[in-house]
PAVEX-617537 format. One line per field, with one value per atom (N, C-alpha, C): chain; atom name; x, y, z. Coordinates in steps of 0.02 Angstrom, whole numbers. Atoms other than C-alpha are relative to their C-alpha. Layout:
<recs>
ch = (A | ...)
at = (CA | ...)
u = (X | ...)
v = (Y | ...)
w = (Z | ...)
</recs>
This chain:
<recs>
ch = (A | A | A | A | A | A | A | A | A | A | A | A | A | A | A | A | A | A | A | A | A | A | A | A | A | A | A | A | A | A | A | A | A | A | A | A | A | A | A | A | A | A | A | A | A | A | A | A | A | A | A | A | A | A | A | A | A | A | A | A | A | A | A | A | A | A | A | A | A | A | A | A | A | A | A | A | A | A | A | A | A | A | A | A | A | A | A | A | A | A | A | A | A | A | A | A | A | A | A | A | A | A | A | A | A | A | A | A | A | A | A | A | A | A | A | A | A | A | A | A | A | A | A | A | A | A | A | A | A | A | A | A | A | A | A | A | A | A | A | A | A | A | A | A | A | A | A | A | A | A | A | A | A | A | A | A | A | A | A | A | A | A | A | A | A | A | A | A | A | A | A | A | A | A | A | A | A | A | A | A | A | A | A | A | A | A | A | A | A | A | A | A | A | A | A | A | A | A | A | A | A | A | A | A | A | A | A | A | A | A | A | A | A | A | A | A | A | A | A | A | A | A | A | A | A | A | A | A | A | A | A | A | A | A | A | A | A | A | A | A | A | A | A | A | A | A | A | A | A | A | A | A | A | A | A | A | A | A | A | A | A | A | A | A | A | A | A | A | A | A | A | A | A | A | A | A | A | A | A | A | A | A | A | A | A | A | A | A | A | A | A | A | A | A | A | A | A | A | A | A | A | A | A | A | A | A | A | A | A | A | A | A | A | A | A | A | A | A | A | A | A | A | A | A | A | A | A | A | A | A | A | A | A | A | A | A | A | A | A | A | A | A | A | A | A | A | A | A | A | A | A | A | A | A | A | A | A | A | A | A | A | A | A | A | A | A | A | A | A | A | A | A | A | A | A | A | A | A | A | A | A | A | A | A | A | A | A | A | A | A | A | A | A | A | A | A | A | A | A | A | A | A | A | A | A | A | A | A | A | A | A | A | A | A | A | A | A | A | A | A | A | A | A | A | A | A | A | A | A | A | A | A | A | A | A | A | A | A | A | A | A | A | A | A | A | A | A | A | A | A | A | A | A | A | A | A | A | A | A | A | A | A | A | A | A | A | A | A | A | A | A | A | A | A | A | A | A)
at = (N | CA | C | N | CA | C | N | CA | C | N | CA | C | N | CA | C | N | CA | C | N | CA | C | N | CA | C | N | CA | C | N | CA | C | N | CA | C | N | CA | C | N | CA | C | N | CA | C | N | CA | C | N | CA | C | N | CA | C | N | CA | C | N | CA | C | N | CA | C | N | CA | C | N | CA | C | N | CA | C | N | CA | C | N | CA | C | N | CA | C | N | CA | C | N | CA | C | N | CA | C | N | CA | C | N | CA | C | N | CA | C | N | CA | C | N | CA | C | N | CA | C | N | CA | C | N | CA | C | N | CA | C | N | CA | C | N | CA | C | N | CA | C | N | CA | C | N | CA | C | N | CA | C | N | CA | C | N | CA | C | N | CA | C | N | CA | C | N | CA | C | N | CA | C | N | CA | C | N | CA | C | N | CA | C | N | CA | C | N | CA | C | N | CA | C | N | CA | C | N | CA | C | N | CA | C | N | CA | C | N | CA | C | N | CA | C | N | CA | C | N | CA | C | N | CA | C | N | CA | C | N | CA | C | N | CA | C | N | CA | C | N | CA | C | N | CA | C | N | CA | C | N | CA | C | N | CA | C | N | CA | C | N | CA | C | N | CA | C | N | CA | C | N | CA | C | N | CA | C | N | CA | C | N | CA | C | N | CA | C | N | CA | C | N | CA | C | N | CA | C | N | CA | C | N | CA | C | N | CA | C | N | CA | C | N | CA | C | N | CA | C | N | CA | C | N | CA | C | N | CA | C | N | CA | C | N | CA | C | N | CA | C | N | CA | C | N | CA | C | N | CA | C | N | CA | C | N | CA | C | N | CA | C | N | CA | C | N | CA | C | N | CA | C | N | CA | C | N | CA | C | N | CA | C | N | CA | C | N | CA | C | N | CA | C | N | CA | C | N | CA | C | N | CA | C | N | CA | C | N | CA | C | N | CA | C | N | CA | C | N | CA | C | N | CA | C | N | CA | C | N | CA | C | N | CA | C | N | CA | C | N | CA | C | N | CA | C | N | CA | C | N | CA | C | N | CA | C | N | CA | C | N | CA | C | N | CA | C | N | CA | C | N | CA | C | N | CA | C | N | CA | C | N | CA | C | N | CA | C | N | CA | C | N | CA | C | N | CA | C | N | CA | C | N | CA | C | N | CA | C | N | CA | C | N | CA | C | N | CA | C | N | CA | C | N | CA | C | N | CA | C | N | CA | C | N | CA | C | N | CA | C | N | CA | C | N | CA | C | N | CA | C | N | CA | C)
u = (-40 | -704 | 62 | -41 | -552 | -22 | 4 | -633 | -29 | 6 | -701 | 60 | -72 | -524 | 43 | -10 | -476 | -20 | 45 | -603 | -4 | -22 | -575 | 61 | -82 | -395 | -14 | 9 | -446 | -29 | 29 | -574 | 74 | -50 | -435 | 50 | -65 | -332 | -29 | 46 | -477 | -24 | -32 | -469 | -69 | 81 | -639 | -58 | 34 | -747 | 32 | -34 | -616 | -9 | 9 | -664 | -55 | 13 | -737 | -52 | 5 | -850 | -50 | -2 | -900 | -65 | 29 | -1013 | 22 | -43 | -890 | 54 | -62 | -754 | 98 | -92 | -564 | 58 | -41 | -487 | 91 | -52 | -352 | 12 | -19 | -254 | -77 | 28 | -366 | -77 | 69 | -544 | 6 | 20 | -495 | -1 | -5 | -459 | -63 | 77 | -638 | -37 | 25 | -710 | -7 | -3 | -650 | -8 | -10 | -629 | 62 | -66 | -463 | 59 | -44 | -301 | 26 | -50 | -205 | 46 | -65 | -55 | -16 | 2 | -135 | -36 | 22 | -210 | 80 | -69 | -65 | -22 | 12 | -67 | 41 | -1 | -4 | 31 | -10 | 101 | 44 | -13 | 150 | 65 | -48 | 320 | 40 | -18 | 412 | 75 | -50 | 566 | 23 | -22 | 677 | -58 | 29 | 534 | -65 | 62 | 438 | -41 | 23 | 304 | -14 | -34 | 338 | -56 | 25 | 210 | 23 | 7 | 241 | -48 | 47 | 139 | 54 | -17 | 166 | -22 | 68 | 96 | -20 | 57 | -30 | 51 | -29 | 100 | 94 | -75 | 263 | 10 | -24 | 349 | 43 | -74 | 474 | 53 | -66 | 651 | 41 | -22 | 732 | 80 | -52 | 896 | 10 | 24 | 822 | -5 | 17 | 728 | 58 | -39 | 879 | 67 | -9 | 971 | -6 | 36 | 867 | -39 | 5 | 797 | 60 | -50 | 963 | -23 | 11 | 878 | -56 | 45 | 789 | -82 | 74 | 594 | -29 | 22 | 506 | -90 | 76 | 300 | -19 | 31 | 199 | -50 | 54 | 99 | -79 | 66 | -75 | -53 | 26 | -161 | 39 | -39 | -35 | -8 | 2 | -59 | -54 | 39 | -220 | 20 | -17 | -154 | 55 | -53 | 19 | 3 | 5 | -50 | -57 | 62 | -223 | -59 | 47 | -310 | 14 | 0 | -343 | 22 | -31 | -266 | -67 | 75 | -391 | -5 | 40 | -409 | 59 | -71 | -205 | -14 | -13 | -189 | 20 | -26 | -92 | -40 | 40 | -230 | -37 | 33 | -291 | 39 | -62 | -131 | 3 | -37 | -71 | 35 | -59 | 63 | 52 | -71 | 209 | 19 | -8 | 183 | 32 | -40 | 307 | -36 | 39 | 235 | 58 | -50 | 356 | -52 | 2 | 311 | 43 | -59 | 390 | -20 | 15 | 438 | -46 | 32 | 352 | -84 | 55 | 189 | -1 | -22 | 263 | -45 | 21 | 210 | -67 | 86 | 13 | -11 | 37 | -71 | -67 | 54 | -216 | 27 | -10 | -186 | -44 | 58 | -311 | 23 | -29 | -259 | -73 | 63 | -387 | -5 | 27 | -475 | -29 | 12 | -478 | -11 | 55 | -588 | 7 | -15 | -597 | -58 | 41 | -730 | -4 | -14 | -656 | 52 | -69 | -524 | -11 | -13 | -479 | 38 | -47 | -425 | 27 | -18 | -310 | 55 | -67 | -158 | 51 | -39 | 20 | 15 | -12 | 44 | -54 | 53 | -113 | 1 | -33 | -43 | 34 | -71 | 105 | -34 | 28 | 0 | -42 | 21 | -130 | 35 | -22 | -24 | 38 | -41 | 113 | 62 | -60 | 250 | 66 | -56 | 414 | 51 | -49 | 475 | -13 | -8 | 508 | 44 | -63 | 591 | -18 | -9 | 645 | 27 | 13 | 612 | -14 | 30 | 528 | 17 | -23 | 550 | -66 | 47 | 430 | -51 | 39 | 393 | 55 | -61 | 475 | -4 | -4 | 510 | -12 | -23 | 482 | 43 | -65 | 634 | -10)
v = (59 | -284 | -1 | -24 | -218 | 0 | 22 | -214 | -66 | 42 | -372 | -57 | 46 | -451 | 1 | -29 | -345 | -42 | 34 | -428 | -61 | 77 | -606 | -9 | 28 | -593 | 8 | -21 | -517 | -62 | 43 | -655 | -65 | 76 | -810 | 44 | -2 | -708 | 1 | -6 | -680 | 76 | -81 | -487 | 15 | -12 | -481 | 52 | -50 | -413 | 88 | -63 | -262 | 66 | -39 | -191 | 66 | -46 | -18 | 28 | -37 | 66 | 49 | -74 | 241 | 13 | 0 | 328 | 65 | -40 | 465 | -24 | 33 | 446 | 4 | 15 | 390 | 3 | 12 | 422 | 40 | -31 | 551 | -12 | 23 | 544 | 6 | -48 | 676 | -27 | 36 | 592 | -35 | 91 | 437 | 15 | -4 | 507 | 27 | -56 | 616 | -53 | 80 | 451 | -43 | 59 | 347 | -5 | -48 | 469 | -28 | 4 | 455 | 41 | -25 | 552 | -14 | 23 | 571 | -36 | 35 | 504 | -85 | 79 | 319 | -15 | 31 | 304 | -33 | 42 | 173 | 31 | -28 | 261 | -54 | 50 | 139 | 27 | -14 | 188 | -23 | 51 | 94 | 39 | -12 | 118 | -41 | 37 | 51 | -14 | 15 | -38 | -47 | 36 | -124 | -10 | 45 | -158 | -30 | 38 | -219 | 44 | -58 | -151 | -22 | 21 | -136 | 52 | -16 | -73 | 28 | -31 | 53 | 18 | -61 | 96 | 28 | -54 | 227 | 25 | -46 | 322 | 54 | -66 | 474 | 55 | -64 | 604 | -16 | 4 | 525 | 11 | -4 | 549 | -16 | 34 | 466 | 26 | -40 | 518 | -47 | 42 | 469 | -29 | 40 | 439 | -49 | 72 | 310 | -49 | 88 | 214 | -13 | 62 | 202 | -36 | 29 | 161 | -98 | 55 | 21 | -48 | 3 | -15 | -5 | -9 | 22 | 42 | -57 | 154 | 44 | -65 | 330 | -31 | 8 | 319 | 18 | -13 | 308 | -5 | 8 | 313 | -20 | 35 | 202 | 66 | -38 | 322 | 16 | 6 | 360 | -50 | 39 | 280 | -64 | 73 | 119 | -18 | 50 | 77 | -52 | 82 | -39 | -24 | 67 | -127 | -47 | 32 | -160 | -24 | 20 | -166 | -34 | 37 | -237 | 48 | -58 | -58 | 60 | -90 | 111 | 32 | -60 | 258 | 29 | -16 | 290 | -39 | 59 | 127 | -65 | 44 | 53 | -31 | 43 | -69 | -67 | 87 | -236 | -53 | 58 | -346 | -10 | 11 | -444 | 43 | 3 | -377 | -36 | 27 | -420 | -68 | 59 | -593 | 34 | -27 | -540 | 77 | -77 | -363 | -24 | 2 | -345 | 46 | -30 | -271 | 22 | -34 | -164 | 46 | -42 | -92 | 58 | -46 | 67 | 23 | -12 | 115 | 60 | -49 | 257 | -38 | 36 | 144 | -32 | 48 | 58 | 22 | -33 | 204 | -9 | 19 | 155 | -60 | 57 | 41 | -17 | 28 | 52 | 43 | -24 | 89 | -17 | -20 | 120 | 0 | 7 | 49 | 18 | 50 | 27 | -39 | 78 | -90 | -26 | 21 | -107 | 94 | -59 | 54 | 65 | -76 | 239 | 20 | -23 | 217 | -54 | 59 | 86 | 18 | 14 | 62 | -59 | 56 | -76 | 14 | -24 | -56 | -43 | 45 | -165 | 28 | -14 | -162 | -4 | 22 | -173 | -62 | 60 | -343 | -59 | 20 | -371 | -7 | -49 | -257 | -73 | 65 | -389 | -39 | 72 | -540 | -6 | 10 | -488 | 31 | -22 | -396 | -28 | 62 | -540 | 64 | -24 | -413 | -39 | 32 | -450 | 21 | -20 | -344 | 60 | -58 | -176 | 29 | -36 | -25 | 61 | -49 | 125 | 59 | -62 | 251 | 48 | -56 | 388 | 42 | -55 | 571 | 32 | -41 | 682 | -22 | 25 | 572 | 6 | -14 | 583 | -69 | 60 | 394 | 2 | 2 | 352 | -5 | 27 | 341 | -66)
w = (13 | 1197 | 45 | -50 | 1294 | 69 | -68 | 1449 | 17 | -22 | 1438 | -12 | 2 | 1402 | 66 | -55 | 1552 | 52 | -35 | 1641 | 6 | 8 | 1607 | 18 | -28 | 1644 | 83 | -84 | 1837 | 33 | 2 | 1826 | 19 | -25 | 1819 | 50 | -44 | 1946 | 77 | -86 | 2080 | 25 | -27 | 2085 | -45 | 30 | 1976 | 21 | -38 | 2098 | 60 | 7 | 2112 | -39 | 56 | 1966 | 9 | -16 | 1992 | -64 | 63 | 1838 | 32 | 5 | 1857 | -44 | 32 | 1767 | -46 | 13 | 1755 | -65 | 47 | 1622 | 42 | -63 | 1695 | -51 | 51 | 1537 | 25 | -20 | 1623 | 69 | -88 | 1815 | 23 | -7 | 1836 | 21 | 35 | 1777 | 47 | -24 | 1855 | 99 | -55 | 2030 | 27 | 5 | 2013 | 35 | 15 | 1961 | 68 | -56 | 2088 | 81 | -63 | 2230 | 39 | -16 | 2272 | -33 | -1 | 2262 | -64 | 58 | 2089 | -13 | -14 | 2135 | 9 | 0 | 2178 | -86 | 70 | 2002 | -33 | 24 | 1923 | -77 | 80 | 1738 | -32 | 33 | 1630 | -72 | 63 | 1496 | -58 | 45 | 1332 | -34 | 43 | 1254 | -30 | 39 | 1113 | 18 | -8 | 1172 | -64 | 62 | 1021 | -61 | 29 | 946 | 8 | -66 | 1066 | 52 | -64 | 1184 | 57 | -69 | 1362 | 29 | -20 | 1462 | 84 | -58 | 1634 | 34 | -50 | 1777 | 54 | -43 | 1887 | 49 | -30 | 2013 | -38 | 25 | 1951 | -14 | -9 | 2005 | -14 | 18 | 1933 | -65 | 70 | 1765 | -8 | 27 | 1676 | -7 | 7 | 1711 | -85 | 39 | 1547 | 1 | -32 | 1607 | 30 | -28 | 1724 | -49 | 58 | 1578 | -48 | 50 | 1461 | 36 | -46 | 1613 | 10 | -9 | 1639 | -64 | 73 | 1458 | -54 | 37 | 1383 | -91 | 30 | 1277 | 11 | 10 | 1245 | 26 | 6 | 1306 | -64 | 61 | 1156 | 17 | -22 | 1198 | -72 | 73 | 1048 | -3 | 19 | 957 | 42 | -64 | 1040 | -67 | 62 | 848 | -10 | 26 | 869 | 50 | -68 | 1059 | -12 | -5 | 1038 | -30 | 34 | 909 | 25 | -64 | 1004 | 65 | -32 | 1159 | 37 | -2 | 1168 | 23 | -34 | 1254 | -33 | 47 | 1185 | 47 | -64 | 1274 | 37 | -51 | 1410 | 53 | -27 | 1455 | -13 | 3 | 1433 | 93 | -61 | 1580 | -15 | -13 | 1623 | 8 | 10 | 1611 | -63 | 51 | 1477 | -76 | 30 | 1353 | -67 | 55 | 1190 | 39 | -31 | 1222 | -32 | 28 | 1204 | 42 | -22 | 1291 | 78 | -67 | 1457 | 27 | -60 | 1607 | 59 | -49 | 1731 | 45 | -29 | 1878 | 42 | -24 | 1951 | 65 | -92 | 2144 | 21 | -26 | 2145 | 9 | 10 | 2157 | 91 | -44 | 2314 | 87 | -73 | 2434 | 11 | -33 | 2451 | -1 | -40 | 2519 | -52 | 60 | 2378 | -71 | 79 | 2181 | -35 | 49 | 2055 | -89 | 74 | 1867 | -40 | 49 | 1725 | -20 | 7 | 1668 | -92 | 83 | 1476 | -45 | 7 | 1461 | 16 | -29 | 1481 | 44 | -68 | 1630 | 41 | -31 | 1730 | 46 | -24 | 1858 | 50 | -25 | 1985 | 60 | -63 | 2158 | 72 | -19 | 2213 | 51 | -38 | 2346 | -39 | 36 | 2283 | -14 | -10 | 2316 | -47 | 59 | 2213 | -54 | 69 | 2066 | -11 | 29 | 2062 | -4 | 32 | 2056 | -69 | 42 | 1953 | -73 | 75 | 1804 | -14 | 30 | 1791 | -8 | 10 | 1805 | -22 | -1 | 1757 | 48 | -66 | 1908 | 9 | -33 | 1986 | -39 | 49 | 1891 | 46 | -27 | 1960 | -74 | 57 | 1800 | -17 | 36 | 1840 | 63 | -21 | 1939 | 37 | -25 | 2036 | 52 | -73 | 2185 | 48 | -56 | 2353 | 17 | -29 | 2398 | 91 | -67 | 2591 | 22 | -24 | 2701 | 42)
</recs>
């Protein structure tokens, strides 16, 4: 059900025939980079946290992690990650298979710089044997961001 919500949103954006499925499972960086054959670090992980209230969805690159000083920085509080038993219901995908397409309404979508440095990125696609491999410029159209965040730690930015 999730991936075909996934899939219908890619569908009205044009990015449809992007969609990647495996036969492998992509549920971790790890999985999904196996999977896809590509580098950890371009898998966009996707991860759901509870701001006010509300859930706000991050991707990342594979090989970044959330500085939390950044997100309450930028959030104006603590990272809080939604449960792993409360994300589908808040955010429309099970953990495996969290991605910016096809979403709850209401769920915000942020992308972060560490994403910026490739040329291809690898999200999922509803599912925990899916991903989608789009450019950045893609990322931004098809997930309806609300912008660029600079949140997380353990990448070296380009100069």
């Amino acid at each position: 059900m999730a991936f075909d919500k996934a899939m219908a949103h890619l569908r009205a954006k044009g990015f449809d025939d992007r969609v990647i499925v495996p036969q492998e499972e992509t549920a971790t960086v790890e999985e999904a980079a196996a999977a896809l054959g590509t580098a950890p670090a371009q898998i966009a992980k996707t991860m759901a946290f509870d701001v006010d209230g509300a859930a706000v969805l991050v991707l990342c690159a594979g090989d970044a992690r959330v500085n939390s000083s950044k997100f309450k920085k930028f959030f104006h509080g603590k990272p809080h990650m939604i449960p792993g038993a409360a994300v589908e219901e808040a955010v429309g995908h099970a953990p495996g298979g969290v991605c910016p397409f096809g979403i709850n309404e209401g769920v915000a979508v942020y992308l972060d710089e560490s994403l910026k440095r490739f040329d291809t990125i690898y999200p999922a696609c509803g599912d925990d044997h899916s991903g989608v491999e789009l450019s950045v410029p893609e990322l931004e159209a098809a997930s309806d961001a609300q912008g660029w965040v600079d949140v997380c730690r353990g990448w070296e930015p380009e100069d």
